[in-house]
TORBAPA-993786 format. One record per atom (N, C-alpha, C): residue in three letters; x, y, z. Coordinates in steps of 0.2 Angstrom, whole numbers, plus 5000, padded with zeros to 4 digits. Layout:
REM residues N
ALAXYZ;...
//
This chain:
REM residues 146
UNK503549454966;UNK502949414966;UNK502549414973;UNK501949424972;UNK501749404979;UNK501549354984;UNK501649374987;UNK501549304993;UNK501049274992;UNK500949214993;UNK500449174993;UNK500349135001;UNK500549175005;UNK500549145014;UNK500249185018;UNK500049255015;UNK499649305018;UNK499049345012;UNK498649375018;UNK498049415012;UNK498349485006;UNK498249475001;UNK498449524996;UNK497749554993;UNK497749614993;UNK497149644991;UNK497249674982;UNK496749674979;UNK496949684971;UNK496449734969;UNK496649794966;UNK496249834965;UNK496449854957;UNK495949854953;UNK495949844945;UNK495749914943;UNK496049944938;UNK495850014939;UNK496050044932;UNK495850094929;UNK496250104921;UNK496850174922;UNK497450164919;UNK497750224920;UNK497250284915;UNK497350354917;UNK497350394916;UNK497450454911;UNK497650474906;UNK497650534902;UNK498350554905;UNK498050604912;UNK498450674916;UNK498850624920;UNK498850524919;UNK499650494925;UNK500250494919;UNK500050514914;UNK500650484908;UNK501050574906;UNK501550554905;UNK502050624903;UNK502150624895;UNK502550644894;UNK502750674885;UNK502950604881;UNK503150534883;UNK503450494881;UNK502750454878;UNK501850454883;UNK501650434883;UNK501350374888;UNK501850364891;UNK501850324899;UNK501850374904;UNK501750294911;UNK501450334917;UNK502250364919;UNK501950424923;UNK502650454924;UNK502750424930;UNK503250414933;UNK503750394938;UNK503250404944;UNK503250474946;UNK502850514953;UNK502250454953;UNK501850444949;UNK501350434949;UNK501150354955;UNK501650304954;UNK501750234956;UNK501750264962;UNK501950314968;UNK501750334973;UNK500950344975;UNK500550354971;UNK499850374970;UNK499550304971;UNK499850264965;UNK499650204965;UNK499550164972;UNK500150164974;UNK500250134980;UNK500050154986;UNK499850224986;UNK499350264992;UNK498550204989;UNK498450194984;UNK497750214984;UNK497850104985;UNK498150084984;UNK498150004985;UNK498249984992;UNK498650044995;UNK498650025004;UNK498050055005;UNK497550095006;UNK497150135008;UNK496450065005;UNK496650034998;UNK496049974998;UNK496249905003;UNK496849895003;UNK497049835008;UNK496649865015;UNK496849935018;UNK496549915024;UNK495649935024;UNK495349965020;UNK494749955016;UNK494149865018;UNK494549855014;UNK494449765014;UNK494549725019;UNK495049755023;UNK495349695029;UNK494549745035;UNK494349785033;UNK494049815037;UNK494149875044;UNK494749895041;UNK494849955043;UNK495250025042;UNK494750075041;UNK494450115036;UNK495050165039;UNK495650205035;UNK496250235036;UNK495850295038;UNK495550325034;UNK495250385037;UNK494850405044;UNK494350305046;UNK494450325055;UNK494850335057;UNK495350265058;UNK495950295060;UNK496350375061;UNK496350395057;UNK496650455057;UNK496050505062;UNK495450505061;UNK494750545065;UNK494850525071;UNK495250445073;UNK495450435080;UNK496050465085;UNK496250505082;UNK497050545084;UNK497650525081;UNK497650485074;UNK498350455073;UNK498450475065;UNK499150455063;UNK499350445058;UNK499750395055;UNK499850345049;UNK500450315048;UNK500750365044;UNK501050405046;UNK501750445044;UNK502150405037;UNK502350425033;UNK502650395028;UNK503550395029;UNK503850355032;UNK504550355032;UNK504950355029;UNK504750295022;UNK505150275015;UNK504750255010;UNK504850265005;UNK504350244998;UNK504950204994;UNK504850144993;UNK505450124987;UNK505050094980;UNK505250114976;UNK505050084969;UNK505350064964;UNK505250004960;UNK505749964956;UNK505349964951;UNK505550004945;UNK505150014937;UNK505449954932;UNK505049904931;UNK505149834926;UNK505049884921;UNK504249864917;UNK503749884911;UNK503449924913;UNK503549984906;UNK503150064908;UNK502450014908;UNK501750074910;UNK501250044909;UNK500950124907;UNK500250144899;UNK500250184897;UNK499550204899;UNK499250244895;UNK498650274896;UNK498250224892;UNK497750224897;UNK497150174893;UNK497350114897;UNK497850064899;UNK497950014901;UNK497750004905;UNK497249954909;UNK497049914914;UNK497749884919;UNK497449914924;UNK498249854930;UNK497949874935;UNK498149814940;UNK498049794946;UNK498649804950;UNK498349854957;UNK498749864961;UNK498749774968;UNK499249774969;UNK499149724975;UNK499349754979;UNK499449724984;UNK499449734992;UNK499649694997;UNK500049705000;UNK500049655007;UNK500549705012;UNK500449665019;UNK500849685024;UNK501349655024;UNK501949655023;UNK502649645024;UNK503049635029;UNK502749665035;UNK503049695043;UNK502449705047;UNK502149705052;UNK502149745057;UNK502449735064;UNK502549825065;UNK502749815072;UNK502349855076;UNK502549875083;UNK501949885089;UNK502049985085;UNK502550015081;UNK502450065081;UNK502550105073;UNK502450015069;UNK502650055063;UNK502450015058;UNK502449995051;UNK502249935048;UNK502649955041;UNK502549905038;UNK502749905030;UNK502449865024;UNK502249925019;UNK501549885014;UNK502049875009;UNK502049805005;UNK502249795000;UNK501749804992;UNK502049834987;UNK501749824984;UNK501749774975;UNK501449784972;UNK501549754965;UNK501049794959;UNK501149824955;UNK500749844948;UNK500949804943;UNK500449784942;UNK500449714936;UNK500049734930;UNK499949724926;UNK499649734919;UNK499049694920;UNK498449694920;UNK497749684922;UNK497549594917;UNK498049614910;UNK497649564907;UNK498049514906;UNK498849534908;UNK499349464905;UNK499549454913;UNK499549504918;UNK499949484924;UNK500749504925;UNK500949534919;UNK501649554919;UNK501549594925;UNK501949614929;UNK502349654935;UNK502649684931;UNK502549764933;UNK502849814931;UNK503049864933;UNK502949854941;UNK503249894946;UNK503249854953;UNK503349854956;UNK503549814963;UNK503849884966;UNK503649874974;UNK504049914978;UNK503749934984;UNK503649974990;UNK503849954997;UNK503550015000;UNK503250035005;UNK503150105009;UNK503450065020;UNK503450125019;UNK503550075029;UNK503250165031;UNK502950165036;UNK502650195041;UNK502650195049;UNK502850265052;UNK502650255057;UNK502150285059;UNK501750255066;UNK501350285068;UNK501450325072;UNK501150395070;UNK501150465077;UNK500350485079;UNK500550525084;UNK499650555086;UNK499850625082;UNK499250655083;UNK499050725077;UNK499450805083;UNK500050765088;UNK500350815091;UNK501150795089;UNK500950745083;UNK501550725080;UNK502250675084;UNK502050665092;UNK502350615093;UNK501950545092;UNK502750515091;UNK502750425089;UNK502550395096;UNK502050345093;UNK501550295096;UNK501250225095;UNK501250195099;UNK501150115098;UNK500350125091;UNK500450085088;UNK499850075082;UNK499350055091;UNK498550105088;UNK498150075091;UNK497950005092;UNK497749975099;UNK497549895098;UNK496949865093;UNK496549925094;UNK495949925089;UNK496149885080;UNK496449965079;UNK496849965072;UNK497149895071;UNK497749875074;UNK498149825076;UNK498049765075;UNK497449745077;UNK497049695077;UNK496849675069;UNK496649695066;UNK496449695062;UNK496949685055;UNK497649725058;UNK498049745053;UNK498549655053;UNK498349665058;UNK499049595061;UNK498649525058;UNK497949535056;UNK497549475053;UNK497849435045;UNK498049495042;UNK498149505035;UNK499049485034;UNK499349445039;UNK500249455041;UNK500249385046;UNK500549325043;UNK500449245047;UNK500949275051;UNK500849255060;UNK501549285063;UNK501649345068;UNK501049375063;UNK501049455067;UNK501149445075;UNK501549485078;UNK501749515084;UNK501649555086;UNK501649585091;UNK501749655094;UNK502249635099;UNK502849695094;UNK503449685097;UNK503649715102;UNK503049775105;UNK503449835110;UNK504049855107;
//
């Protein structure tokens, strides 16, 4: 379920044709996709653009992807991705996720990425302050933990 103590971003969107396999449902892989393109609108929204970030010298690395499959979702079907921040720390963070069914609100996927930050010579690095700032708004609490 998502929080209702921090900002969650919701992004509605229809599945696909080429996200579903032989059975007629989303395939599996695919809820990785989902949840790239619902962190990419969370920071979007909160007002910071993933792809500056990256033009700035850095990356969130992907650590771990975890996924918990409730109810398949098929082709044709409207769902909303959600989004919040989970964690942050001064060199890493963790986006939580939820795909829910657009018209009733079932939840049908729930599940989790955590990222560290590196620069583009692939050592690990404090999240920029810039970046940080902005991240730490959408999280009651936020610290920088060194």
């Amino acid at each position: 379920m998502a929080p209702t103590d921090r900002f969650v971003s919701e992004n509605t969107f229809y599945v696909r044709y080429a996200e579903t396999d032989a059975m007629g449902i989303v395939h599996h892989s695919v809820y990785v996709v989902y949840f790239e393109e619902a962190r990419s609108h969370y920071s979007r929204v909160q007002g910071a653009s993933y792809a500056d970030f990256e033009r700035s010298g850095y990356w969130l690395t992907v650590a771990e992807v975890y996924a918990r499959f409730g109810v398949p979702t098929r082709y044709g079907q409207r769902i909303t991705a959600r989004c919040w921040l989970g964690e942050f720390k001064s060199r890493g963070l963790t986006f939580m996720y939820e795909i829910v069914d657009a018209e009733t609100g079932q939840v049908c996927v729930t599940g989790y990425s955590r990222h560290v930050c590196i620069n583009h010579e692939g050592r690990v690095c404090k999240i920029p302050e810039s970046w940080a700032q902005i991240m730490r708004k959408g999280i009651p609490g936020a610290q920088d933990d060194t």
